[in-house]
N, C-alpha and C positions, 0 to 999 in steps of 0.2 A: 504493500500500500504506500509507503514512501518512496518508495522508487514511482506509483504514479503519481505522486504530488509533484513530486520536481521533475518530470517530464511535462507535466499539464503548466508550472510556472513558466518553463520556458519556452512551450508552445504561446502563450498568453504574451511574453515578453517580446517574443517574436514579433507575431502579427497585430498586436495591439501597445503601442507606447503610453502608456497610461500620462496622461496631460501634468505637468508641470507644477502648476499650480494656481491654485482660484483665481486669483487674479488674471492671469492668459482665459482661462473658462468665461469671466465676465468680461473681457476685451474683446471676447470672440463673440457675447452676444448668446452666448448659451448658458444656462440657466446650472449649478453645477451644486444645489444642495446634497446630495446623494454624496457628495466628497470632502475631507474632511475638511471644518470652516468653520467658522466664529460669525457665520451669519444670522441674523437676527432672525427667529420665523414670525409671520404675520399675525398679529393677534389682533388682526380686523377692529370693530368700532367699537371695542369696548373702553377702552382708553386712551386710546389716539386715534388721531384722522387720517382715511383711507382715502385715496383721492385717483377714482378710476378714470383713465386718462385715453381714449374719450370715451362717454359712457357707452357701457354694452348694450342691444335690443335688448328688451325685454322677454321673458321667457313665452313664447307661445302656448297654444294648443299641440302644437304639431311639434316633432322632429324634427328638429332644425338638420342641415350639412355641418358638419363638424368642419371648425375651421383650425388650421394647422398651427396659428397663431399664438405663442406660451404666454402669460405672464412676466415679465422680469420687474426688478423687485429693488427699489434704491433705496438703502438705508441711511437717514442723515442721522444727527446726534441727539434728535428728539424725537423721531416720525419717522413716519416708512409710506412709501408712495408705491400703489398698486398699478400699471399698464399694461398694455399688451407691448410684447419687444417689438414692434416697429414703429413706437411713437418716441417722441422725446417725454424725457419726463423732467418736471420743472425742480428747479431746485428746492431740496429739500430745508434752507432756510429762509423762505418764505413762506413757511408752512406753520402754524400755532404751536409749540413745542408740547410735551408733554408724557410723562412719566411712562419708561418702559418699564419699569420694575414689577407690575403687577400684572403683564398680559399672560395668561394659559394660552399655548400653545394650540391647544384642542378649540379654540374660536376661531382659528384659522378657515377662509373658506376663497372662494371666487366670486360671489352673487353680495350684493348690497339690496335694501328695499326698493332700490333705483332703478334695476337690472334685472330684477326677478324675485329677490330671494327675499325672506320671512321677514326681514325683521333683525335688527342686533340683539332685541329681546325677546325673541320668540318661545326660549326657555323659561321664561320667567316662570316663579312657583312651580315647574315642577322638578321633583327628586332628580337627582342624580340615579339613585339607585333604581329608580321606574324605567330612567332609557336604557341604563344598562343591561336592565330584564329583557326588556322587549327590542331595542334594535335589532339584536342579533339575531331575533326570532321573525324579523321580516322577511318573505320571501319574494325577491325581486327577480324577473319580473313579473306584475301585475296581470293580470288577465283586462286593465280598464288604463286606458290610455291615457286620461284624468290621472289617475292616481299615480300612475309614469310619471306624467312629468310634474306630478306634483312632488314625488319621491326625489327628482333631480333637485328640485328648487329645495326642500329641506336638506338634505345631503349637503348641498355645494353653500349654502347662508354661509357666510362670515357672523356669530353670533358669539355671547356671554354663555359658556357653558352651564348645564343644569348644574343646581345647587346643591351641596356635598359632595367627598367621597368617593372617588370610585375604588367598586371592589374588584375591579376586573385587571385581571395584567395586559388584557390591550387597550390602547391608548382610545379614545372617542374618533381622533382622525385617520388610525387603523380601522375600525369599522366601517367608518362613511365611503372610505377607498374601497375596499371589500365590496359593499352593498352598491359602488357607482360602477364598478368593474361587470357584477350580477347584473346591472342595469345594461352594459353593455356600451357604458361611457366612459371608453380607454381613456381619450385628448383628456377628459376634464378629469379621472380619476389619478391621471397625472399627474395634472397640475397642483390638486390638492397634497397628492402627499408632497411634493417640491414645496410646500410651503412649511414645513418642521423639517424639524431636523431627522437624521436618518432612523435615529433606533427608537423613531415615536413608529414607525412603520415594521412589524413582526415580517420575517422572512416569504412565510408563503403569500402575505399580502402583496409585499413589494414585487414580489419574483412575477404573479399574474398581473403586477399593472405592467410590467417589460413586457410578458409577454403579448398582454394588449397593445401594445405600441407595434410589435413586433408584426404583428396579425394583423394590425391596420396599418401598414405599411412605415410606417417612422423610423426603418429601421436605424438612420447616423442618430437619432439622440439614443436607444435603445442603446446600440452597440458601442456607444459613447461610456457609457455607465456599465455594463456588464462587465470588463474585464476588471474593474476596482470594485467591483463585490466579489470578484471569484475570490479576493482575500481573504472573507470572512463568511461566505458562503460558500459552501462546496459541493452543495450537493449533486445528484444524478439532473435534478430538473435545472438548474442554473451552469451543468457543465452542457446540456443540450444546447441552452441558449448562446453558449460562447461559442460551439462546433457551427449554428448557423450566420453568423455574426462573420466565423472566420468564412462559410462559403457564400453567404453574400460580399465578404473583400476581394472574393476571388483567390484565396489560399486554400486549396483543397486538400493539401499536402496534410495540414495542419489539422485539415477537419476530419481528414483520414485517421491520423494517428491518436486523435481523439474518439473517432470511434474506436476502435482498435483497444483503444484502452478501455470502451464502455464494456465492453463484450466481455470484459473479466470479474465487472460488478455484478454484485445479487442486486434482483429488481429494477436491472436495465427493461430496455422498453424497444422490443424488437421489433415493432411496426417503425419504429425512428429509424433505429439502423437499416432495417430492412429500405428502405426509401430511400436512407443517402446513396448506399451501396449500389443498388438496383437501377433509381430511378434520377440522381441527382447527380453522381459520378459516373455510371455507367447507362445513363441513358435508357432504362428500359422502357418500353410500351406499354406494361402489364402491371398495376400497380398491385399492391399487396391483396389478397382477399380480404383481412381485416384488420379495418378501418373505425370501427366505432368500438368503445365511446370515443370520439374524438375530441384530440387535444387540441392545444394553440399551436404548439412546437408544430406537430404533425400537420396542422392544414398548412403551417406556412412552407413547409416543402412540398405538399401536393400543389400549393399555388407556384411553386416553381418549377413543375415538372410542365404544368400547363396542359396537362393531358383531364381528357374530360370527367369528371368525377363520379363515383357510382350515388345509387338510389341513397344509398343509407344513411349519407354524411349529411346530406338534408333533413333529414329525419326527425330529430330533439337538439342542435345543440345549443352550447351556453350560448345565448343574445351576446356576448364580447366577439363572438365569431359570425354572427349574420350579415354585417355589413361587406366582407368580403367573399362570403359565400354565395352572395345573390349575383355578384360580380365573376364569379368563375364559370368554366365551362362545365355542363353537366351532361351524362349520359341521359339523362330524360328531361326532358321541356318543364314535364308533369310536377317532378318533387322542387325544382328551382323553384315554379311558380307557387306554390302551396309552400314551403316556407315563406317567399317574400312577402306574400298574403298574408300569411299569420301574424311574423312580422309589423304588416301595414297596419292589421285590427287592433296592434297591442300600441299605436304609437313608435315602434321602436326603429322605422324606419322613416324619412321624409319621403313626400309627394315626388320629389325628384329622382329618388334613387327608386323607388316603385316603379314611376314613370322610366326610367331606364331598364330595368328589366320586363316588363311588357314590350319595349320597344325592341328589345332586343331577340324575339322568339322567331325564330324563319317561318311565315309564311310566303305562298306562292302568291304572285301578283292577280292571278285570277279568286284565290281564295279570298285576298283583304278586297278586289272590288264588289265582290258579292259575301260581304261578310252578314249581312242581315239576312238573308236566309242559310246562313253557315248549319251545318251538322253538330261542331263543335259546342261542346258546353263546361261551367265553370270557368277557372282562370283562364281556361287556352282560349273560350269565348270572349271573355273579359280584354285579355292581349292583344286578340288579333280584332276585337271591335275598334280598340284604343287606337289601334294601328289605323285602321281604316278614318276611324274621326278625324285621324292628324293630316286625311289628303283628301277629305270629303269638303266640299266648299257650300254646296246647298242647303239651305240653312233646315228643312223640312226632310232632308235624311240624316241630317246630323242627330236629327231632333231624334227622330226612327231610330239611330242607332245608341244612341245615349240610352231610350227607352230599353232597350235590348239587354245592354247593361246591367242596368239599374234592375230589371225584373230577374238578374241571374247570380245577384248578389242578395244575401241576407241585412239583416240590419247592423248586424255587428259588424260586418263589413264595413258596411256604407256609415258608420257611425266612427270608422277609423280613418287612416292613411288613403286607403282605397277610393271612400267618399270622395274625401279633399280631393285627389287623383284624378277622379272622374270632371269633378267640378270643375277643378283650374281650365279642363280641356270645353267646357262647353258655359263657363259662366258669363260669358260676350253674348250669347243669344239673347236677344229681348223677349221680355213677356209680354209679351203682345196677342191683340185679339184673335188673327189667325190663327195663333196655336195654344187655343184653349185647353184642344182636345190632351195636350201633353202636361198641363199646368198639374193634374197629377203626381202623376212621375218625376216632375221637374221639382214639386213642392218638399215631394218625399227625400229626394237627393240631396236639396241643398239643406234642407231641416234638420235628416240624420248628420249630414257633414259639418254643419254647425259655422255654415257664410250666413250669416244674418240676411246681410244687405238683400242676396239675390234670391235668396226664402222667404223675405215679406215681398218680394215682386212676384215671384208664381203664384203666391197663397194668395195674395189681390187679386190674380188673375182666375183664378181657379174658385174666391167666392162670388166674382161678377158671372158667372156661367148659370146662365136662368135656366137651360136647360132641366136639370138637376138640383136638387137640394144640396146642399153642402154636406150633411150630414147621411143624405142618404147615399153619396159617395161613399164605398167602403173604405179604399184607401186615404178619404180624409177625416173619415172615422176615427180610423185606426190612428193616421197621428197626431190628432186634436191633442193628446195629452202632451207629445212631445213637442210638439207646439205652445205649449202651455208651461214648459217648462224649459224650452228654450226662452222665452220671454218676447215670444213674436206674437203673445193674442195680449193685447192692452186690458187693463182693471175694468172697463165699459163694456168690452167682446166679452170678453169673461165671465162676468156676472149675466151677462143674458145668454150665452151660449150654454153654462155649464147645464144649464135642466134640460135645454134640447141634444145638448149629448147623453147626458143619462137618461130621456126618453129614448132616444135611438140605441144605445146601448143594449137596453134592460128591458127593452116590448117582449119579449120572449121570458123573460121571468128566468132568464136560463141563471141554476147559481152560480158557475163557472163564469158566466160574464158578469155577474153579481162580484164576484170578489177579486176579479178583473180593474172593474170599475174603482174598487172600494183600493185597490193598490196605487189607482189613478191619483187622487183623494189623498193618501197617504202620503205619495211623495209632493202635492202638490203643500199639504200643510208643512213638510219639514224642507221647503223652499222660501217660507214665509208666504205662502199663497194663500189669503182669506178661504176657508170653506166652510159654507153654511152648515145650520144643524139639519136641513132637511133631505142636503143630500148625504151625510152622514148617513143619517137615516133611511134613505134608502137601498144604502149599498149595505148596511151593518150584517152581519151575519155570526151566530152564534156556536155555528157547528165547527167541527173539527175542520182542519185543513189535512185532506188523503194525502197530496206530498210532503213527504218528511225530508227535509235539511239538517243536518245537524248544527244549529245555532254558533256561533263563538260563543266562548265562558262569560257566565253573566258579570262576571267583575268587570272584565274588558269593557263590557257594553253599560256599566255604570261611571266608570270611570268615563269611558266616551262624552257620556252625556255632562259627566262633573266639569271636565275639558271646555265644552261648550259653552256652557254656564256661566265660565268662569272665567272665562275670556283666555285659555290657553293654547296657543295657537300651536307652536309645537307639538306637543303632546296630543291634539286633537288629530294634525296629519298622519301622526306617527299612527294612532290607534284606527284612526280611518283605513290606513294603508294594513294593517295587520286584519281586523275584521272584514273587510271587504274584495283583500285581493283577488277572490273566484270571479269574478265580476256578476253581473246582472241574473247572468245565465246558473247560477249555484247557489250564490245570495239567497237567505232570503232577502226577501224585500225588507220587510221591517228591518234588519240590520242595514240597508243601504240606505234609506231614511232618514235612520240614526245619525248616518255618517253625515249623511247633505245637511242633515239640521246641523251638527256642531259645527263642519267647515264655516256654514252659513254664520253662527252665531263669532265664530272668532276671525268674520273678515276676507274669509278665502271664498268671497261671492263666486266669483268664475269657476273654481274647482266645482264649490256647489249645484251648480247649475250644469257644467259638464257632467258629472255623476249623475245629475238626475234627469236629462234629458238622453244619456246612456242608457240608465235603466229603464224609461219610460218606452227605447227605442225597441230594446229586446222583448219588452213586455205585449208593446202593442204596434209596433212599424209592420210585424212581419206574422200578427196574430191573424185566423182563419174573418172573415166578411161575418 
């Protein structure tokens, strides 16, 4: 075993020169916490002024493109100024001084109230000991796209750590990296542990934000940092990551006698070896038979063999790997497309990188110009529709084919990635008189999708149609609630509408639409939506509910509502995110209610209303006429 240390040193010494010191690292413009320094970490606005230079968008709905852009980080003698490295940053003595002696480390974040994120006090009152229970017990990611990006924006806050104690030996900004890695946010998972010092970050945490970077291409800062951990880290997973670091410099000499050496360890990992040998040094055609579960290390040399990848690597893996997996080539059209889909409904991908795998499926040119009567159904219908809208110019088959779409997707769908997806490509058509007949479908799309602007123009358009009742339209039936909780039917529609929706509802007496209805009701009062006693009243029902969920623990869901109450914003997201991750479709209802009522009461209006116009969509977008 010492004889492979000091071969792996000098292999290491060879092909990677380990940089000089800090100061060259910050002359060059790269960011060099990971190496030893007496640099400050960021202890955000608890006690000194942050000053993000120029301010970030604000956190969307959607998945933004991850931009390649770090932080760097100028410490003057009182304050620390936060920018992105391609701005100047102003000097830091014209900046209000003021005491670093008291900043915890663990406040550290990238998000201000400004930018996205909670709040510097969003901890307030509550324990120490409550997040350290329940952080770790999140499981990201979400099944609810809301609650995604609501998980980014607490994660990444610059905040006043909760109060007391911790009894855990990892650090509050190990965890958050952990849970933003699970989220599938290498670039920002990065960034945050770069802002403490190194041994606030436990090994396996750190090793999978490399590998993140690794996987999403970064590889010069990745391989910048890995040979000065192979110091003090040694293991089989961190000497993998050096063996590809050397054959991305193009030393394969190096990356040879690195394996060579792996092959003598217990619980080496022979699909790695197997790969370089085979398929990355000797070029083969025929990759391993298997492949799953698969790793980071492992996709990033299948992504460099370039050869098309089988069914199965599509199949489950970590969201840290979906964004380059939709990007590679696949032996089936089928599984690329049903990951990126998945993907798209969870939030975890933007409208652009969807929209690039759609674009990207071969169809024949006679297929995409007769795609409305296509054979093809689900996402390949979806693809090659998408395909054909992007060279259809008539604004009346566009119309046809959006419809197509739309009727071949579920609501979960159309309430994610996918929606936004479809929208972006046909939200320039006006709603206009001639195409009433589509003010359906158009209403449903942009409603699930959640563009306001062009969901109150179908919906106008769609209740001027004398033809038909409004309500005895089924699919505007169906999404009056979500309507109602996106906030496109005003306090005046409202109050006169809701009796003639519960008469159209409930003529039939059916109970099933009975407590249908009465789920409407429920999430509309824990949106702060007035509901009368009389429609109470007539959706109430006393009997048992035949589906059984197995609830979250009633503490959680008391605590939830104490959260609420009590104006704790933190702790409300955190227990929203823990009780409701299944999303709509597992939930019960009552537990999603729960959630929308406390987000509601501590401020997080839009989370609220994105959850409850989610649930409202599953409930009733895609419920039977």
């Amino acid at each position: 075993m010492k004889k492979f240390f000091v071969i792996l040193f000098a292999v290491m010494i060879v092909a990677f020169p380990v940089r000089q010191s800090l100061a060259q690292d910050v002359n060059d413009g790269r960011d060099a916490s990971f190496l030893p320094s007496s640099r400050v970490p960021n202890g955000g606005e608890r006690n000194l002024p942050v000053v993000i230079t120029p301010p970030a968008p604000a956190f969307s709905g959607e998945r933004q493109p991850t931009s390649s852009v770090e932080p760097s980080v100028s410490v003057g003698a009182d304050s620390i100024v936060v920018a992105p490295s391609n701005t100047v940053v102003k000097s830091a003595s014209s900046i209000e001084a003021a005491s670093l002696s008291n900043i915890d480390p663990d406040a550290a974040g990238v998000l201000t109230s400004k930018n996205g994120g909670l709040g510097s006090s969003m901890w307030q009152d509550t324990p120490r000991a409550l997040v350290d229970r329940l952080l770790p017990e999140v499981n990201l990611p979400t099944a609810s796209p809301t609650l995604n990006n609501l998980a980014r924006r607490l994660l990444l806050t610059i905040a006043q750590v909760p109060n007391g104690k911790s009894a855990l030996t990892r650090s509050l900004t190990a965890l958050r990296v952990e849970k933003l890695v699970a989220l599938g946010d290498g670039p920002e998972a990065w960034q945050m542990a770069n802002l403490v010092k190194p041994e606030m970050i436990d090994d396996i945490t750190l090793r999978m934000t490399v590998e993140a970077l690794l996987v999403n291409g970064d590889t010069k800062t990745a391989c910048d940092i890995v040979p000065s951990m192979m110091s003090s880290h040694n293991s089989l997973e961190w000497q993998k990551l050096l063996i590809i670091c050397q054959l991305q410099a193009g030393d394969t000499k190096a990356a040879q006698l690195g394996v060579d050496l792996m092959r003598e360890q217990t619980g080496r990992d022979d699909i790695f070896i197997g790969l370089i040998n085979k398929n990355i040094i000797n070029t083969s055609k025929q990759l391993p038979r298997q492949l799953t579960p698969l790793k980071a290390s492992n996709l990033v040399l299948l992504l460099q063999t370039g050869l098309p990848l089988p069914t199965e690597v599509f199949a489950r893996p970590d969201a840290i790997l979906v964004p380059q997996l939709i990007k590679a080539k696949a032996a089936d059209d089928g599984a690329l497309l049903a990951l990126a889909e998945k993907a798209a409904a969870r939030g975890l991908i933007s409208s652009s990188d969807l929209a690039g795998v759609y674009a990207g499926i071969s169809f024949k040119d006679e297929a995409i110009a007769n795609a409305k009567s296509s054979m093809e159904t689900g996402a390949k219908l979806r693809a090659l529709t998408f395909q054909a809208l992007s060279k259809e110019a008539d604004v009346k088959k566009r119309l046809e084919l959006a419809v197509n779409f739309i009727q071949s997707a579920d609501a979960v769908a159309l309430s994610g990635t996918v929606g936004t997806t479809l929208a972006g490509v046909v939200k320039n058509i006006p709603a206009q008189a001639e195409y009433v007949s589509y003010a359906g479908a158009m209403s449903r799309l942009f409603t699930l999708a959640g563009v306001q602007e062009s969901a109150a123009s179908w919906i106008k358009l769609a209740r001027s149609n004398s033809s038909v009742s409004f309500f005895e339209d089924a699919t505007m039936r169906n999404l009056w609630p979500v309507m109602v909780t996106s906030g496109l039917v005003d306090d005046a529609t409202y109050g006169k509408e809701l009796p003639l929706w519960l008469d159209a509802s409930l003529k039939d007496a059916d109970r099933a639409k009975r407590q249908l209805a009465g789920h409407a009701l429920l999430l509309f009062s824990a949106e702060g939506i007035s509901v009368s006693d009389d429609a109470w009243a007539r959706v109430v029902d006393v009997s048992a509910d035949n589906k059984r969920i197995n609830p979250p623990a009633a503490l959680l869901m008391e605590r939830l509502r104490q959260a609420g109450t009590s104006n704790r914003k933190a702790e409300a997201a955190l227990l929203s995110l823990l009780v409701a991750d299944s999303g709509a479709a597992e939930t019960p209802v009552l537990v999603l209610a729960e959630a929308v009522r406390a987000l509601r009461l501590v401020g997080l209006a839009a989370e609220a209303q994105g959850l409850a116009r989610e649930t409202a969509a599953v409930l009733f977008a895609q419920a039977a006429p």
